[in-house]
C-alpha positions in Angstrom: -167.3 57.8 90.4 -165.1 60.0 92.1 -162.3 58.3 91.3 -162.9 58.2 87.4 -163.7 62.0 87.9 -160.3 62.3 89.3 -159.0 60.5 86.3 -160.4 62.7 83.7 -159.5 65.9 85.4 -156.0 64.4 85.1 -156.2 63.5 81.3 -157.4 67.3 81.1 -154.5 68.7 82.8 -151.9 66.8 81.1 -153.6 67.6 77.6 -153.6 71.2 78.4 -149.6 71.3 78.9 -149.1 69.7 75.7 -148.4 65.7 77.0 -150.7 64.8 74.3 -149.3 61.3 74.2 -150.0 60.0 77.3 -153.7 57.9 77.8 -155.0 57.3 80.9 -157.0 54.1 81.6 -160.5 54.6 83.2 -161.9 51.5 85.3 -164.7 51.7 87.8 -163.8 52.6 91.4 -162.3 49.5 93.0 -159.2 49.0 95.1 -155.7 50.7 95.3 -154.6 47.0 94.0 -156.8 46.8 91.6 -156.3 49.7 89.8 -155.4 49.9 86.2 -151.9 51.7 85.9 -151.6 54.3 83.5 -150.4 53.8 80.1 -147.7 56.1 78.5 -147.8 56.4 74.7 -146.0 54.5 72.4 -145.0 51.4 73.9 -144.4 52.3 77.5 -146.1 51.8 80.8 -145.8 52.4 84.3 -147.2 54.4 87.2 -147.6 57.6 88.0 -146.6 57.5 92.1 -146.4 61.5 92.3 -150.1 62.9 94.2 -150.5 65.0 90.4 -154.1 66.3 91.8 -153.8 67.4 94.8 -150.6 69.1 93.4 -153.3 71.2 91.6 -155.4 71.4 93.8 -153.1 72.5 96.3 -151.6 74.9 93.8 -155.5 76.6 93.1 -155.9 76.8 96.8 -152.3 78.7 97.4 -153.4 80.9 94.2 -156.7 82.1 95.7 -155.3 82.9 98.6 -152.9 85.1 97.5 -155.4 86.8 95.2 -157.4 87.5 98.4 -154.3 89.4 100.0 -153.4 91.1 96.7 -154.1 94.8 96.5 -154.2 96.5 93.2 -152.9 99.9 92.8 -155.1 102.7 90.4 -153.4 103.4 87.8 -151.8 106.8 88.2 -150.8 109.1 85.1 -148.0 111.1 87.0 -146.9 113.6 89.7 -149.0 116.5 90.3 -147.0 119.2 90.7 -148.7 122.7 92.1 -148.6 125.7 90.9 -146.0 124.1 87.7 -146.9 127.1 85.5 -146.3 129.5 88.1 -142.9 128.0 88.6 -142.8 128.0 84.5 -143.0 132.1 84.3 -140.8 133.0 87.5 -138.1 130.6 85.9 -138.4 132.5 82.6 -138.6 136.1 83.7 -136.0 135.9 86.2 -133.2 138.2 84.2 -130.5 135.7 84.9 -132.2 133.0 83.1 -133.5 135.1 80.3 -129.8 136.0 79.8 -128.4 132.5 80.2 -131.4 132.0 77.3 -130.0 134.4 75.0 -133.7 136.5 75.0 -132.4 139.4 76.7 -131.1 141.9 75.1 -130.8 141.2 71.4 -131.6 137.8 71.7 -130.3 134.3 70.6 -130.2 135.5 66.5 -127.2 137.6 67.9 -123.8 137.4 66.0 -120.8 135.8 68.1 -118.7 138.6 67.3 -121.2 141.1 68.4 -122.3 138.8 71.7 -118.7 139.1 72.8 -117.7 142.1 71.0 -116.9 144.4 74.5 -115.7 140.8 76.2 -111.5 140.9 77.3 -111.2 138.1 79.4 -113.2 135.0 79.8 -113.6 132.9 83.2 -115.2 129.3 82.5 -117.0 127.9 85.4 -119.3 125.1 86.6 -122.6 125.0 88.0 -121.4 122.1 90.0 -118.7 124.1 92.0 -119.6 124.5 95.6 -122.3 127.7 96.1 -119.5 129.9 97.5 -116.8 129.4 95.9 -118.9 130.1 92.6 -120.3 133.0 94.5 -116.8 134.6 95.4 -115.8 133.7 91.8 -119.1 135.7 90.2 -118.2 139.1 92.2 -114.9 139.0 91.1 -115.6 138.6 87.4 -117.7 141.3 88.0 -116.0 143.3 89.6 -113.3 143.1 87.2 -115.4 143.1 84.2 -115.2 139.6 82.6 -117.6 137.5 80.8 -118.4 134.2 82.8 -119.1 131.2 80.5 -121.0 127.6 81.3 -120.8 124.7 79.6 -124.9 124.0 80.1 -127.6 124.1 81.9 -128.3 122.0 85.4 -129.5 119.0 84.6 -130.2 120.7 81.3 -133.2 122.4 83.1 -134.4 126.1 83.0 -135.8 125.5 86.6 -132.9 123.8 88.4 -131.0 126.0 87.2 -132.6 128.9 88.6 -132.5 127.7 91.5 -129.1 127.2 91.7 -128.6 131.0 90.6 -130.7 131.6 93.5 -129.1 129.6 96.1 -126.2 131.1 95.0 -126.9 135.0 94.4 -130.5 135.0 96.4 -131.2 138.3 95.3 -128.3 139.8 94.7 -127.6 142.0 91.5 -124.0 140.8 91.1 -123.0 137.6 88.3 -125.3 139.4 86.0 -122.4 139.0 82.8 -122.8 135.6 82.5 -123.4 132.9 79.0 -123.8 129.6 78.7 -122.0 128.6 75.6 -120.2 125.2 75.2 -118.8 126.2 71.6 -116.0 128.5 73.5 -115.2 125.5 76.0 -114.9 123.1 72.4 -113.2 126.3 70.7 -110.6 127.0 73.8 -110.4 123.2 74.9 -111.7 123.8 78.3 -111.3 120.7 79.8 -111.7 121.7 83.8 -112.9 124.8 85.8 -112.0 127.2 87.0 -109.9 128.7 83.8 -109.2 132.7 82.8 -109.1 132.9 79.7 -107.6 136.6 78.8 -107.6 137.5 75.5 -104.7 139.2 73.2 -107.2 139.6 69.9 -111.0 140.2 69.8 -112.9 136.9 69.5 -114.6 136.2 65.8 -117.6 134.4 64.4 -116.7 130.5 64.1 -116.3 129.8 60.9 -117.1 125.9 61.1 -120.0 124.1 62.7 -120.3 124.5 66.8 -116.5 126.1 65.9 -115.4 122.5 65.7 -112.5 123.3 63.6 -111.7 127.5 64.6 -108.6 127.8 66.2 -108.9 130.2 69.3 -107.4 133.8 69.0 -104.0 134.6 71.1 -105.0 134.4 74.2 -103.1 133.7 78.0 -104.9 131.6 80.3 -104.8 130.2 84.1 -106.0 127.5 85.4 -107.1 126.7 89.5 -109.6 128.0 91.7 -107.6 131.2 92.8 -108.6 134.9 92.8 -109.2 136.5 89.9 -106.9 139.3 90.4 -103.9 137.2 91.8 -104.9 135.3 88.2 -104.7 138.7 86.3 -101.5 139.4 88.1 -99.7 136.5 86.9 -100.9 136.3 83.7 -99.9 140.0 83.5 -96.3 139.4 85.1 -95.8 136.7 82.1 -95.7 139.2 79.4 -97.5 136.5 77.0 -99.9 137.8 74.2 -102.5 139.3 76.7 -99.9 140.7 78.8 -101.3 144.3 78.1 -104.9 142.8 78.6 -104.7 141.6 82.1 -102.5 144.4 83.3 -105.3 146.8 82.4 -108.1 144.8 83.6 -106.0 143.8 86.8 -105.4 147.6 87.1 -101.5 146.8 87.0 -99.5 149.7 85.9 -96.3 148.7 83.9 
């Protein structure tokens, strides 16, 4: 019997892979010689010489076991992170942010030509330039009065990028006239930082979408990471269209 159990466990297993086709012969339990040999469907025969069974079986055993050693992780639904609201509001009230945010002052509705209105010389920069060199680069501008310009945000986050202003500044009060505003890198094809921009004409409202099409005002520029007044200087020394401009905010006399 327990070979003709054998046998129908096989016809089972061979059904349930699809091989409807092939019939297997059943015959009491006699000997290895004796055996009927299995019949394949239509028109052949043959043997099957392969232990197909105790493949199975062998394969169930294998299968259990590895269940058994198998540990199944909870689902999880993310990273808790502490105190997240807390680092929500310092991020927001911190004045560099709310500036880089356009809700200081007169906020985001603000015109162009009224943002940059009192602005004489731009100096376009990178949050990914090393921590001092931006650092030496924000005193100057400040000192000298110009209008630093970003491309974006950190990783296009509020919170990595005040913590770059922080590992840059600390707590500092200087690199406070800062924008982030990628329209004048499209507008003045800003293509690599460091670059002073000093301008010979005030800088107007964009007249086309993300000033895709407005031609920048006369303008002198510099390119390379070198001080800001040595950059004056030269541009000054040029006599190009914001000649006049530089010398005065370099403090140049003619």
């Amino acid at each position: 019997m327990a070979h003709v159990a054998e046998t129908q466990l096989l016809r089972a297993l061979m059904r349930g892979t699809g091989v409807a086709a092939i019939v297997l012969g059943l015959a009491s339990p006699v000997s290895a010689e004796d055996e009927p040999p299995v019949q394949f469907a239509p028109g052949a025969t043959g043997s099957i010489t392969i232990p197909l069974v105790d493949i199975v079986r062998d394969a169930e055993r294998r299968g259990e076991e590895l269940a058994d050693r198998l540990t199944i992780q909870e689902p999880r639904e993310g990273v808790e992170i502490e105190d997240l609201e807390g680092i929500r509001t310092r991020a927001l009230n911190d004045p560099r942010v709310r500036r880089l945010l356009g809700t200081d002052g007169a906020g985001p509705e603000e015109a162009p030509q009224e943002k940059y209105a009192e602005t004489r010389a731009i100096l376009f920069a990178s949050f990914s330039m090393p921590a001092a060199s931006l650092r030496q680069m924000m005193q100057e501008a400040t000192d000298h009065g110009l209008t630093i310009v970003f491309r974006g945000f950190v990783n296009n986050s509020v919170f990595e990028t005040r913590a770059k202003l922080e590992e840059v500044f600390g707590e500092d009060e200087i690199g406070e006239a800062f924008a982030i505003d990628p329209t004048l890198f499209r507008r003045f094809d800003i293509r690599a930082v460091p670059v002073l921009v000093v301008l010979g004409e005030s800088l107007d409202v964009c007249e086309t979408p993300a000033c895709e099409a407005d031609l920048p005002p006369r303008h002198d520029r510099l390119s390379g990471n070198i001080p800001v007044e040595t950059a004056l200087r030269l541009i000054a020394a040029g006599n190009g269209d914001a000649a006049e401009v530089a010398r005065a905010l370099a403090e140049v006399p003619k």
